[in-house]
Structures are given as C-alpha cells and as structure tokens.
C-alpha positions in Angstrom: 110.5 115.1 105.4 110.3 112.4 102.9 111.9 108.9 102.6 113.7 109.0 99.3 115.9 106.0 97.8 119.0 106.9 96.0 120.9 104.2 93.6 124.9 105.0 93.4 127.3 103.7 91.0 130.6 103.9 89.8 132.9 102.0 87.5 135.8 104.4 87.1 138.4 106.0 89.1 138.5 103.6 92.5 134.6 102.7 92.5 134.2 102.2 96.2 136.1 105.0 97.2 133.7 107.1 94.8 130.5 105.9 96.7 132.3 106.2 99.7 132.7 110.1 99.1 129.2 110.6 97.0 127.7 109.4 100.3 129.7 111.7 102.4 128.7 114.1 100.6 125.0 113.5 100.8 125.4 113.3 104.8 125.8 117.1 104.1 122.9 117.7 102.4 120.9 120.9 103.6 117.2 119.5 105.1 118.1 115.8 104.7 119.1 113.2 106.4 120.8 109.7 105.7 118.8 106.7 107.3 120.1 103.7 105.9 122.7 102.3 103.6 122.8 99.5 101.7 125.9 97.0 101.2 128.5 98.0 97.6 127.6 95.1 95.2 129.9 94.8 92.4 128.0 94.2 89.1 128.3 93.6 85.7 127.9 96.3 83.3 125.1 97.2 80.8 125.6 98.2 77.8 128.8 98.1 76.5 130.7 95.2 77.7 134.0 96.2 77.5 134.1 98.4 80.8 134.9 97.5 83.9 132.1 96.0 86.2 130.5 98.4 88.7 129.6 99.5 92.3 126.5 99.8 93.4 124.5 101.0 96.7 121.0 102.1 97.3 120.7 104.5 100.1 117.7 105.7 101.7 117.6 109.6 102.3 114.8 111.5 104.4 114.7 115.2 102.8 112.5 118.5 102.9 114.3 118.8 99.6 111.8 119.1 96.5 112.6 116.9 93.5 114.0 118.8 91.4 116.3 120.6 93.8 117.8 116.9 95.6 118.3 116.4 91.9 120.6 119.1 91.2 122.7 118.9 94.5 123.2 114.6 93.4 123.7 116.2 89.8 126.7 118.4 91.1 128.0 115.2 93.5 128.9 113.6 90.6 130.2 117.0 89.0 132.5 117.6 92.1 133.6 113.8 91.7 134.5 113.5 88.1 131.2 112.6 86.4 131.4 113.8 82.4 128.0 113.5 81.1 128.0 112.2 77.9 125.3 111.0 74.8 126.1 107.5 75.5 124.0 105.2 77.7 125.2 103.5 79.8 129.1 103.7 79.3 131.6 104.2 81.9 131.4 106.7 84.7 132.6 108.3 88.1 129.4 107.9 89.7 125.7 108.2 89.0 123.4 109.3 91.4 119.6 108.5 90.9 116.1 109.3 92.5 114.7 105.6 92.2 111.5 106.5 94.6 110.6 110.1 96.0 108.3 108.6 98.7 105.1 107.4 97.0 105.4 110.1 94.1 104.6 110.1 90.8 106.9 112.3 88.9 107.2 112.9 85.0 109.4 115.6 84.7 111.7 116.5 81.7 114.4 116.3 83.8 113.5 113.6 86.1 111.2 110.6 86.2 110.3 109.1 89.6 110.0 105.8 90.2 113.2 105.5 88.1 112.3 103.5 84.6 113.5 100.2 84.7 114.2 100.0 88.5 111.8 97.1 88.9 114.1 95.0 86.1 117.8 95.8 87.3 119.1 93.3 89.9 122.1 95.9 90.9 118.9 98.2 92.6 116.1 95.4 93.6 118.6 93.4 96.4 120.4 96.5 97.8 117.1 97.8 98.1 115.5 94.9 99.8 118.5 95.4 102.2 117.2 98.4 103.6 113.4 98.4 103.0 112.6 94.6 102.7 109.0 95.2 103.2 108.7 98.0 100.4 105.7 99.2 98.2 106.5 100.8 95.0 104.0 103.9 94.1 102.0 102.0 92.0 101.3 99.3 94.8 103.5 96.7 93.2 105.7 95.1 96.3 109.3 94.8 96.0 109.4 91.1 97.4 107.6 90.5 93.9 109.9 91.9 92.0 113.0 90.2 93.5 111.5 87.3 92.6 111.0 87.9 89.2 114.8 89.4 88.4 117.2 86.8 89.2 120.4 87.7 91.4 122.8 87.3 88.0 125.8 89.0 87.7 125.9 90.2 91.2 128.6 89.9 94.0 128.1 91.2 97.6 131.2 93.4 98.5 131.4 95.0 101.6 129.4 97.6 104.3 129.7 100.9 102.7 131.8 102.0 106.3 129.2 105.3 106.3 126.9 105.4 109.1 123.7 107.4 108.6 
C-alpha cells in the first residue's frame, strides 16, 4: 500500500454534493483505502473569471493501485459524474480528480505527472493538504510548511467537513 493524495474539485452541477459522491466513490475503490479527508474550501476560480467559484478537498488514499490504473478509475469518477473533457484549461467542470503525490514518487508519464505541476503554488491544494498531513515532505524533500508560507491563503473560504468518514 501506498499513501496517495488526491485534490477534488467542482464548480458545476451542486459542487459539494459532487465531492460528496466522487469520494464515495473512491471509498469503493478495489485495493485502496480512504485515510483521511480534508475540509471543502470554496475558492476562486483560475482562468476564466466568469465561472462560478469552486470546491475543493484533498484526500489522502492508501492503494495497491499502480499509477496509471488509480488514474483511470478517478478518470471514469468524473466520467460517471458529468465531467466533459474539454481543450480548455481550466474552465468549468463537474469534478476533477488529481494524483498530487503518489507516495514519494517521481512520475513523468504522458498521461500523468506526479507530484502534480503547480501543486506547490495553488492555495486551494497547500491548506487542505496541511489539514491532513501537516508535517508533509514533498518527493523532492521540499516541506509543505514551506510552501504554505510562501502561497498566501487569498481567495480561500473554509466551508464545511466533507460528512465522509474514511
């Protein structure tokens, strides 16, 4: 088994109700286990500005799962709850389920890149995260304490328990 941290989001289409059901769903999860759930944080949006804000969680998953295989049963999560994959970046969505860390892995896949880019810069991932692994070193021995304090807590609102116990 290997801890694994998962960032969800949603800005469409009841938002908490879509974590709520993508982390149902993961409960479920052949060889995996759920260990620890952040709080929902509503936040605002990049890229375009004129969505809605979003909902986001980091939860904390231990799996026999390879990469690549946790990453297509997340990939068909969001399938099952809406998701449309389209070119844009960063637009509106359903949910979005990603691999921020795969234990202390280095991964450069086509298909998936582990620690997620940009993790260490995106306030909506850093505080959930330091919810539920405070005392956290990234793969490349940076420490997550040290990146909180470099990416202020702007544009963030603490919602509510995501009422799913692992």
């Amino acid at each position: 088994m290997e801890r694994v941290y998962l960032g969800l989001g949603s800005n469409l289409a009841e938002p908490l109700q879509q974590l709520r059901a993508a982390l149902a769903a993961i409960t479920r999860l052949p060889g995996s286990q759920l260990a620890a759930v952040s709080s929902f944080y509503a936040s605002d949006p990049l890229g375009p500005s004129d969505q809605p804000r979003y909902v986001n969680a980091v939860a904390a998953l231990d799996t026999s799962l390879a990469p690549l295989e946790l990453l297509d049963a997340l990939q068909a999560i969001e399938l099952e709850q809406g998701r449309v994959r389209k070119d844009e970046r960063w637009g509106p969505r359903t949910l979005d389920l990603d691999i921020l860390l795969f234990g202390q892995r280095h991964l450069a896949e086509e298909r998936l890149t582990v620690p997620h880019y940009h993790m260490h810069a995106r306030a909506f991932v850093l505080y959930p995260l330091a919810e539920i692994a405070a005392d956290l070193q990234l793969p490349d021995g940076r420490h997550l304490r040290d990146l909180l304090a470099a990416c202020p807590y702007t544009g963030l609102e603490r919602l509510a328990a995501p009422q799913v116990t692992p």
